[in-house]
C-alpha atoms as one frame of an Amber mdcrd trajectory, in Angstrom:
protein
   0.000   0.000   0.000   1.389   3.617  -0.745   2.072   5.905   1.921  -0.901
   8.560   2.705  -0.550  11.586   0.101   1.949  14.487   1.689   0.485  17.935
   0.681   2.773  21.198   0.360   3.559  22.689   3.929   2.820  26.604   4.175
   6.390  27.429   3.034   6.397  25.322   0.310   3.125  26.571  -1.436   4.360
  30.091  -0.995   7.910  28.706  -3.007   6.070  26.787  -5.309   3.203  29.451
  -6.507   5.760  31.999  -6.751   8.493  30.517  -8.576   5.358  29.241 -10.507
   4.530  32.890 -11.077   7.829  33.926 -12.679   8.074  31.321 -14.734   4.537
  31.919 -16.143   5.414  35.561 -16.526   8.588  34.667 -18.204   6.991  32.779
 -20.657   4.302  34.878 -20.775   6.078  37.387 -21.890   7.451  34.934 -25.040
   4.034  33.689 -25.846   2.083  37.491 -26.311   4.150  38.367 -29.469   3.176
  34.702 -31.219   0.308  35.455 -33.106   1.106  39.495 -33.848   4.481  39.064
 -34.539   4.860  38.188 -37.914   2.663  41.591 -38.962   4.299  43.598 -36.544
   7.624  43.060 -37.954   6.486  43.087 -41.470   6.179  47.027 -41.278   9.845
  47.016 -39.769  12.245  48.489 -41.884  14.392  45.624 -44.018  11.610  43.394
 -43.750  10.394  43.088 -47.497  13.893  43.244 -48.470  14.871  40.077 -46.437
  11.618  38.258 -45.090  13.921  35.507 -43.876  14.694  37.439 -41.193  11.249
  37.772 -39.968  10.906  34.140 -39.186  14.516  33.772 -37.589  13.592  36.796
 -35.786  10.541  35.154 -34.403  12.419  31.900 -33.638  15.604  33.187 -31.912
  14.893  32.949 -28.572  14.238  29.368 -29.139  18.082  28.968 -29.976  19.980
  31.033 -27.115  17.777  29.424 -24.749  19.106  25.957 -26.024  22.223  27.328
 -26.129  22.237  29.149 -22.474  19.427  27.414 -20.116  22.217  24.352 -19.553
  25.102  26.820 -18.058  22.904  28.802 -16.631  21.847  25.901 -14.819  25.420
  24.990 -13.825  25.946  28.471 -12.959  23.033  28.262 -10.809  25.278  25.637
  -8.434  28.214  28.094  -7.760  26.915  31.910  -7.883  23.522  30.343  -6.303
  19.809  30.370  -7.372  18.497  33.368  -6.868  21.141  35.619  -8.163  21.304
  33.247 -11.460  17.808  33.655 -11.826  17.898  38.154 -11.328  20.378  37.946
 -13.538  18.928  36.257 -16.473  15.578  38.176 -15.624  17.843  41.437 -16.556
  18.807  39.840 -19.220  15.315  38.876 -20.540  14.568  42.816 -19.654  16.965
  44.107 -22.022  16.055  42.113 -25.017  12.530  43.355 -24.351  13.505  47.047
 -24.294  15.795  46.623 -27.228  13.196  44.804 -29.445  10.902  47.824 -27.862
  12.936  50.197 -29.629  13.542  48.409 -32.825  13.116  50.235 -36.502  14.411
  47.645 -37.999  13.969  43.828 -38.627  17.917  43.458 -37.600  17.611  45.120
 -34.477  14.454  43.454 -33.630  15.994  40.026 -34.446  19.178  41.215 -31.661
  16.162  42.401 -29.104  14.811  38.282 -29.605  18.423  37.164 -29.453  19.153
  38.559 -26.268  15.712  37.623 -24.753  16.645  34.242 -25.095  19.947  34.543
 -23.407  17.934  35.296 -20.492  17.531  31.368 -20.065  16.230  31.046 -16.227
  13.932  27.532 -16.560  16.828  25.139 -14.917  17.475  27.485 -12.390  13.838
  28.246 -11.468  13.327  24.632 -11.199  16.487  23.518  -9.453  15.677  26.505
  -6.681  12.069  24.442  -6.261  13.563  21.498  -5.656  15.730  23.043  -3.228
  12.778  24.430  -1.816  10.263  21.729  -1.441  10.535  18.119   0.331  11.119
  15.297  -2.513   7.813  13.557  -2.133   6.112  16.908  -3.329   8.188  17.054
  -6.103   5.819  16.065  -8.628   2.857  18.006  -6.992   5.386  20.447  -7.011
   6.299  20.824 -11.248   2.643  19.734 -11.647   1.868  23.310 -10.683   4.418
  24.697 -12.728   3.535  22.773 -15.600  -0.273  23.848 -15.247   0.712  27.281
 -14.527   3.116  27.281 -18.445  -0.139  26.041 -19.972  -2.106  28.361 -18.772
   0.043  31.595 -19.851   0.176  30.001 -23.116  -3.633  29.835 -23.737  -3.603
  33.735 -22.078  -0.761  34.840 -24.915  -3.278  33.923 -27.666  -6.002  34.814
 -26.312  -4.625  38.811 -24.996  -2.338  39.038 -27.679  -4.351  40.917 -30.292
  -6.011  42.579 -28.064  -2.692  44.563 -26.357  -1.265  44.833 -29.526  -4.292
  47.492 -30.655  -4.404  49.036 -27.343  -1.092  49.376 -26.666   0.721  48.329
 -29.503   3.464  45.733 -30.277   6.439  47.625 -29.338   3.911  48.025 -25.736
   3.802  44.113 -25.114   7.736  44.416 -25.315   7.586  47.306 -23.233   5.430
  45.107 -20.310   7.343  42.003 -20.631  10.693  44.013 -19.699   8.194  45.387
 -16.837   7.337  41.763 -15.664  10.430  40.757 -15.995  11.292  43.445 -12.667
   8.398  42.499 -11.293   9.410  38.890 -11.308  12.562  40.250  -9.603  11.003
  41.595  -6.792   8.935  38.851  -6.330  12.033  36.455  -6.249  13.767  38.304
  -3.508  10.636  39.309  -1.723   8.418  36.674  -1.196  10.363  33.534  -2.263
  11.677  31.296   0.867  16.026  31.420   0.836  17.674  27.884   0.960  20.521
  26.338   0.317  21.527  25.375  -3.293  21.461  21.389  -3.363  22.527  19.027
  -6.152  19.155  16.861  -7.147  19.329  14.139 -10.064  15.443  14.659 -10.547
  16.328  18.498 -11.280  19.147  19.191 -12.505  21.794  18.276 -15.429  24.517
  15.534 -14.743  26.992  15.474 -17.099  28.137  12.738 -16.035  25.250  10.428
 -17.385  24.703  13.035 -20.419  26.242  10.618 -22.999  24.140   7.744 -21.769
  20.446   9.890 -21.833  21.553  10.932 -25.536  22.065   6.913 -26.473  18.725
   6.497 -25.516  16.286   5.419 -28.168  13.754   6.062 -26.371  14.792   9.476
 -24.771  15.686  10.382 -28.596  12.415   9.844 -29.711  10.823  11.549 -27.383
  13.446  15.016 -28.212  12.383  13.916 -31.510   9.054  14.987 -30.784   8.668
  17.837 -28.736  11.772  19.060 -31.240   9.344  18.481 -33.879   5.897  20.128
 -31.915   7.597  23.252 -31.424   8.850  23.280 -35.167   5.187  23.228 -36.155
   4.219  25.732 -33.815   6.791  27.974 -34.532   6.262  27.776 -38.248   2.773
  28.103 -38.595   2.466  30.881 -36.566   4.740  32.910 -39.013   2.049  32.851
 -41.253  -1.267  32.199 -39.873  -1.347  35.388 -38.970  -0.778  36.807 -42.303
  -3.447  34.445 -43.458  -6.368  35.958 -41.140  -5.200  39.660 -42.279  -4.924
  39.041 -45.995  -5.944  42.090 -47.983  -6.841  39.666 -50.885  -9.070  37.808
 -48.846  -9.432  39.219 -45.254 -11.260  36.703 -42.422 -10.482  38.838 -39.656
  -8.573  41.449 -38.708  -5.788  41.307 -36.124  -7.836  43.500 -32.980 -10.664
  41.099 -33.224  -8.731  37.587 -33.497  -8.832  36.936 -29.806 -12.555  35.882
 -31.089 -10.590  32.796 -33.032  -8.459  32.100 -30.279 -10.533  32.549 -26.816
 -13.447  29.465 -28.156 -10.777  27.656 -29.817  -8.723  27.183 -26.839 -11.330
  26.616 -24.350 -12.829  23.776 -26.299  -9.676  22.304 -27.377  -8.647  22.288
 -23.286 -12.253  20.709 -22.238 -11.519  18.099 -25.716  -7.786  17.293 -23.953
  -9.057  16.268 -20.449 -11.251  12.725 -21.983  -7.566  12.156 -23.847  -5.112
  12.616 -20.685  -7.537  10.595 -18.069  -7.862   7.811 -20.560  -3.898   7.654
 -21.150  -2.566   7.473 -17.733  -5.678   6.287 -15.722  -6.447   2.898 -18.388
  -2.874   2.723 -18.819  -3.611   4.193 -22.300  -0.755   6.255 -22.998   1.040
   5.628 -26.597  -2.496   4.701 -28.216  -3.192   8.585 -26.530  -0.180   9.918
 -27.843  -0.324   8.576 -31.402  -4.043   9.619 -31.862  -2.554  13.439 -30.784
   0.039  13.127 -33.401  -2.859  11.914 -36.060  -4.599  15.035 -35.018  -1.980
  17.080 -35.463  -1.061  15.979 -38.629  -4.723  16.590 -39.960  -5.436  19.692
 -38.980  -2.172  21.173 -40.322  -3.477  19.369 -44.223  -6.751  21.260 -43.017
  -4.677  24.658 -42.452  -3.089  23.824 -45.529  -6.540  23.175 -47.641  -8.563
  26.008 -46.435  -6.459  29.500 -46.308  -9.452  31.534 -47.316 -12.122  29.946
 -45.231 -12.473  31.087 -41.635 -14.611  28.431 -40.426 -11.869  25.664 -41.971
  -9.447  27.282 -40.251 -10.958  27.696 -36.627 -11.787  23.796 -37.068  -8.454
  23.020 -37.681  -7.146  25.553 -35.359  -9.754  23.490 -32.722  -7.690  19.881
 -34.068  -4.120  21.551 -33.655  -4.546  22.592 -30.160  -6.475  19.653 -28.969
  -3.775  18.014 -30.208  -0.909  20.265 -29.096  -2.497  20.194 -25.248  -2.778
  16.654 -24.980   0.930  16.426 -26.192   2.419  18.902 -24.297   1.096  16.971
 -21.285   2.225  14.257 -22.472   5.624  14.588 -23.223   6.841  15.176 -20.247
   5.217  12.431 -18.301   6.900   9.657 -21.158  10.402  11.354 -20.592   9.824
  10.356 -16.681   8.814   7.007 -17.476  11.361   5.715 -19.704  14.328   7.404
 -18.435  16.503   5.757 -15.314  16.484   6.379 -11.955  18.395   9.498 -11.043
  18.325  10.403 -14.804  15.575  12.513 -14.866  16.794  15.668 -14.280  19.267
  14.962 -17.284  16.683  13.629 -19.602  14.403  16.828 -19.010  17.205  18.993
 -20.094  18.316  17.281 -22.860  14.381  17.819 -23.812  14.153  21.190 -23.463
  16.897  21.952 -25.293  15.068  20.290 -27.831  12.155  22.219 -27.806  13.916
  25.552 -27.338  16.035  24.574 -30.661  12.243  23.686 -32.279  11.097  26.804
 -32.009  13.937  28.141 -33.873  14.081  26.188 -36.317  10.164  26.645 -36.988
  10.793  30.241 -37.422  13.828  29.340 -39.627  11.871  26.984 -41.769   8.687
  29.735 -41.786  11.198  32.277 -42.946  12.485  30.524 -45.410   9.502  29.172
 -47.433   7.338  32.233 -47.114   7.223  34.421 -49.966   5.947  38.070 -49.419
   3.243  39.082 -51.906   3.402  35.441 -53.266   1.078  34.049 -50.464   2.147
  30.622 -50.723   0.446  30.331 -47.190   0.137  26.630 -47.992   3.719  25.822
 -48.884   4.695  26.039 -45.125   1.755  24.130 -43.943   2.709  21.437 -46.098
   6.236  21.845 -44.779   4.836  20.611 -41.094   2.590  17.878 -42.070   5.586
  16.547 -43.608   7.318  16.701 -40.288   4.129  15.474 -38.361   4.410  12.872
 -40.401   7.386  11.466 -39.882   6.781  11.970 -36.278   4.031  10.044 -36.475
   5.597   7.036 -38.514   8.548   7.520 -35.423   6.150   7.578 -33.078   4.403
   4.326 -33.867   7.632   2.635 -33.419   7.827   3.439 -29.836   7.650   1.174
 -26.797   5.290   1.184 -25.092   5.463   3.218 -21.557   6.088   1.167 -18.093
   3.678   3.242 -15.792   6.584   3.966 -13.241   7.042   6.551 -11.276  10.205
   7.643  -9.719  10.478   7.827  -5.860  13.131   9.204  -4.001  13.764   7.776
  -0.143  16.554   9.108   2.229  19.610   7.490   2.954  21.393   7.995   6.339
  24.559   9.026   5.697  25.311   7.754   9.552  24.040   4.460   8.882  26.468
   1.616   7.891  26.070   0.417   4.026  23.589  -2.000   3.724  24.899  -5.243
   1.909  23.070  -5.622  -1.762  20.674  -3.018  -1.311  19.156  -2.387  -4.327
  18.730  -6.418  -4.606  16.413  -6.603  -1.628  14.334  -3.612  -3.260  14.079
  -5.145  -6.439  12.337  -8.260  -4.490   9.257  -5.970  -3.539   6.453  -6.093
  -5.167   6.112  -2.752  -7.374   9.639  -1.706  -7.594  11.305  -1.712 -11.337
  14.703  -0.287 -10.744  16.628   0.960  -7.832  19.547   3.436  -8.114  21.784
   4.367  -4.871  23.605   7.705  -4.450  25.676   7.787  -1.193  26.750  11.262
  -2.547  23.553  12.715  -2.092  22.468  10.353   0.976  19.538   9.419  -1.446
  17.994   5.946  -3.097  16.155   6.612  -6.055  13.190   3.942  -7.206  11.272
   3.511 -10.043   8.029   2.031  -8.610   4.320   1.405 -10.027   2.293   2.983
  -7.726  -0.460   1.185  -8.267   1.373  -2.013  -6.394   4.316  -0.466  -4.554
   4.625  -0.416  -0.286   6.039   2.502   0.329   7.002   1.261   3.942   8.053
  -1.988   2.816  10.528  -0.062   0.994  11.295   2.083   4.495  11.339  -1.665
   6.319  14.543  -2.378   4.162  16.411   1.120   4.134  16.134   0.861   7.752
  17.050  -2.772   8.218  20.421  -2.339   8.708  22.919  -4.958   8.920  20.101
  -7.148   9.717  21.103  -9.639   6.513  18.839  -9.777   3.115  17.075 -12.795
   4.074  15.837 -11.487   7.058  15.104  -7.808   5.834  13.538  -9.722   2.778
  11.187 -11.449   5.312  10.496  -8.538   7.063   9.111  -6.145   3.785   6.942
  -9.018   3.165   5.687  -9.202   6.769   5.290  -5.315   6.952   3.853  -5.848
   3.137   0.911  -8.222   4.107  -0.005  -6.683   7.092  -0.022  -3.303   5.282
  -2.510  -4.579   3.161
C-alpha cells in the first residue's frame, strides 16, 4: 500500500506558486508576441527586403535558450539560485527594451536574441527542488507545468487585443516590466535555501552521454523538437493568413474571437484524452491519436487559407492536439528514463524544444514568400514533419507506468549489503539506483502495487542480513494490506 498523500507545507506553497509565477510571466512574456508578430515586424524596416529574417527573428529565442538554459543551470550551483535567476531576468529585460525600440527587422531580431539569453527555466526549477521536500516534487512541477499552460492559452487569447491598445512595441515594453516584477517577487516573497545538487532536477553530465544513447529518450526530443517546429512555423504565417488584404477573415484586434473558443474547447476536448492515457494505462495509443490530429489539422490549415470556419476547425484539431501532447511529453520522458536520470533527460528535452522553435521560425522564414502568399507551402512543410513523427512515433515502446520515488539514505548508517537487490524483491519496484553522494535511493516504482514502507522496512534494516530484511518487507507488506 502507498504511503498517505503528503500535501505542500505553508512554506512550500508560498515557493512553489511563486516561482510558478515567474516562470509563467517569463513565458508569458514569449508567448504574447506569437500570433502578432509576424505583422508587426512586417512594417519594420528591411523586412520586405529580407523576409527571412522575420521568421529567424521570431524563432531566436528558441536557440539562445538551447544554447544558455544548460550553463545557466550549472551556474546556478556556484553563484547560487536566486542571483542566477535576477540575472537572467535582466537579461530577458533588455532584449525586451531593445526589441521595444527596434526600426528595424535586424535590431528586432538582436532584441529576440538577447531575450533568449535570459535562459532562467533550470534554475527556477532547481531553486524548487531546493525548496520543497522530494515527495512533493511532482505536486510540485505539476503546478508549474499547469501554470506554463495556462500563460500560453492567455498569450493567444490577450495578444491581439494589447497589440491594438497598446501596440506591439507596448507588449515588449510590459514584458521588460514583468520581468522586474518577477525580480522583486524572487527576492521578496520567495523562501532562501541552500543550493542542493538533485538528479530529478538538474543536469549531470556525467550520465549526459548515456540519456543521448537512448532510443527512447531520442524519440521523445524527436518529438517535442518536432511540436515546437510546427508551432513555430505556422504561426509565421497564420497570422498573415487571417489579415490578408486579398481575402481578409479577420482582422488582427478582433482575433482573440478565433483564439478565446478555440482554446477553451480544445482544453475541455484534452481532459477525456489525458484521463484515458494514464488512468487505463492508455498512454502511446493517446499519444499517437494526438500526433494523427496534429497531422490533420495542419493538411486542413493547408486546404482552407481563405475559409475562416476551416481554419478555426483546424485551429480546434491543432490545439487539442498540441495540449494533450504537451502533457504528455513530459510524463513519457519520466517514465522511460533511469532512476536518477531525470533531471538529465528533461534537459536534454528542453533543449530540444527551445532549438524547435527556432528552427520553426527558420523553416517559416524561409519558405514564405511576401506578396506570393504561398500560405500553404509552409503548412505542407509541417505535415511533412508530423508525419514522420508520427511514422517515429508508432515505433515506440510502449510506456512502463513507473514513477520515480526518491527515499533518504542515512549518511550515519552503515552500508547496507546488496541493497538495491532486496528492493528489487518488492512487489512494485522496477529499478533501484543508490547515491551515497547525495544520501539518497532513487526507485522507479508502479504505484499502483508499490509499499512505500516496505521499501522504508529495508532502508532501515540495517545490517540485519537480506534474508531477514527480505522477510520482514513481506511481513510489513501483508499486514499493510
Amino acid at each position: 500500500m502507498e504511503k498517505a498523500e503528503v500535501a505542500l507545507n505553508k512554506r512550500e506553497r508560498r515557493a512553489v506558486f511563486s516561482l510558478a509565477g515567474i516562470f509563467g510571466l517569463r513565458l508569458l512574456g514569449l508567448f504574447l508576441v506569437l500570433p502578432v508578430f509576424s505583422v508587426y515586424a512586417h512594417g519594420l524596416k528591411g523586412a520586405f527586403e529580407h523576409p527571412v529574417l522575420i521568421g529567424i527573428a521570431m524563432g531566436a529565442y528558441g536557440l539562445t535558450q538551447a544554447i544558455f538554459q544548460i550553463p545557466f543551470g550549472n551556474l546556478s550551483d556556484k553563484w547560487g539560485r536566486k542571483p542566477t535567476i535576477a540575472a537572467g531576468l535582466v537579461i530577458f529585460a533588455i532584449g525586451s527594451v531593445i526589441a521595444a525600440q527596434a526600426t528595424s527587422i535586424e535590431w528586432l531580431l538582436i532584441g529576440r536574441i538577447v531575450q533568449g539569453a535570459g535562459a532562467v527555466a533550470a534554475a527556477i526549477i532547481a531553486l524548487t527542488a531546493d525548496l520543497v521536500r522530494e515527495e512533493r516534487w511532482t505536486k510540485a512541477m505539476a503546478v508549474i507545468g499547469i501554470t506554463i499552460g495556462i500563460s500560453f492559452s492567455i498569450s493567444l487569447v490577450l495578444s491581439a487585443p494589447l497589440a491594438h491598445w497598446i501596440g506591439v512595441s507596448g507588449i515588449f515594453w510590459l514584458m521588460a516590466v514583468l520581468s522586474l516584477l518577477a525580480i522583486a517577487v524572487l527576492y521578496l516573497v520567495i523562501p532562501e535555501a541552500p543550493a542542493q545538487f538533485h538528479r530529478d532536477a538538474e543536469m549531470n553530465p556525467a550520465i549526459l552521454s548515456t540519456v543521448l544513447r537512448d532510443p527512447s529518450l531520442l524519440r521523445l526530443d524527436f518529438g517535442i523538437f518536432s511540436l515546437h517546429t510546427g508551432l513555430t512555423a505556422i504561426f509565421v504565417v497564420l497570422p498573415l493568413v487571417l489579415i490578408d488584404p486579398a481575402h481578409p477573415l479577420l482582422i488582427l484586434s478582433d482575433q482573440w474571437m478565433l483564439y478565446l473558443p478555440v482554446m477553451l474547447l480544445s482544453f475541455i476536448a484534452m481532459l477525456p484524452m489525458i484521463i484515458v492515457g494514464e488512468a487505463k494505462r492508455k498512454l502511446k495509443e493517446v499519444f499517437v491519436l494526438a500526433i494523427a490530429i496534429l497531422l490533420a489539422s495542419v493538411i486542413l490549415m493547408a486546404l482552407s487559407a481563405h475559409n475562416l470556419w476551416l481554419i478555426a476547425i483546424a485551429l480546434f484539431l491543432f490545439f487539442v492536439g498540441f495540449n494533450v501532447l504537451e502533457a504528455s511529453l513530459p510524463s513519457l520522458v519520466a517514465k522511460f528514463c533511469h532512476p536518477g536520470a531525470k533531471g538529465t533527460a528533461t534537459g536534454v528535452y528542453t533543449t530540444s524544444e527551445f532549438f524547435g522553435a527556432f528552427c520553426g521560425g527558420l523553416l517559416g522564414g524561409l519558405l514564405y514568400i511576401p506578396g506570393q502568399r504561398n500560405y500553404s507551402d509552409i503548412f505542407w512543410a509541417v505535415a511533412l514533419i508530423y508525419g514522420i513523427w508520427l511514422v517515429v512515433a508508432l515505433t515506440m515502446q510502449r510506456p512502463r507506468y513507473l514513477a520515480t520515488r526518491i527515499f533518504p539514505l542515512s549518511p550515519g548508517a552503515p552500508a547496507q549489503q546488496n541493497l538495491e537487490e532486496r528492493l528489487l524483491q518488492l512487489p512494485g519496484v522496477a529499478e533501484v539506483a543508490v547515491f551515497p553522494d547525495e544520501a539518497a535511493v532513487y526507485c522507479k516504482v508502479d504505484s499502483k502495487v508499490y509499499d512505500e514502507k516496505a521499501i522504508l522496512n529495508v532502508l532501515a534494516a540495517g545490517w540485519t542480513g537480506p534474508a531477514r530484511a527480505s522477510r520482514e518487507a513481506r511481513r510489513t507488506s501483508a499486514t499493510a494490506s
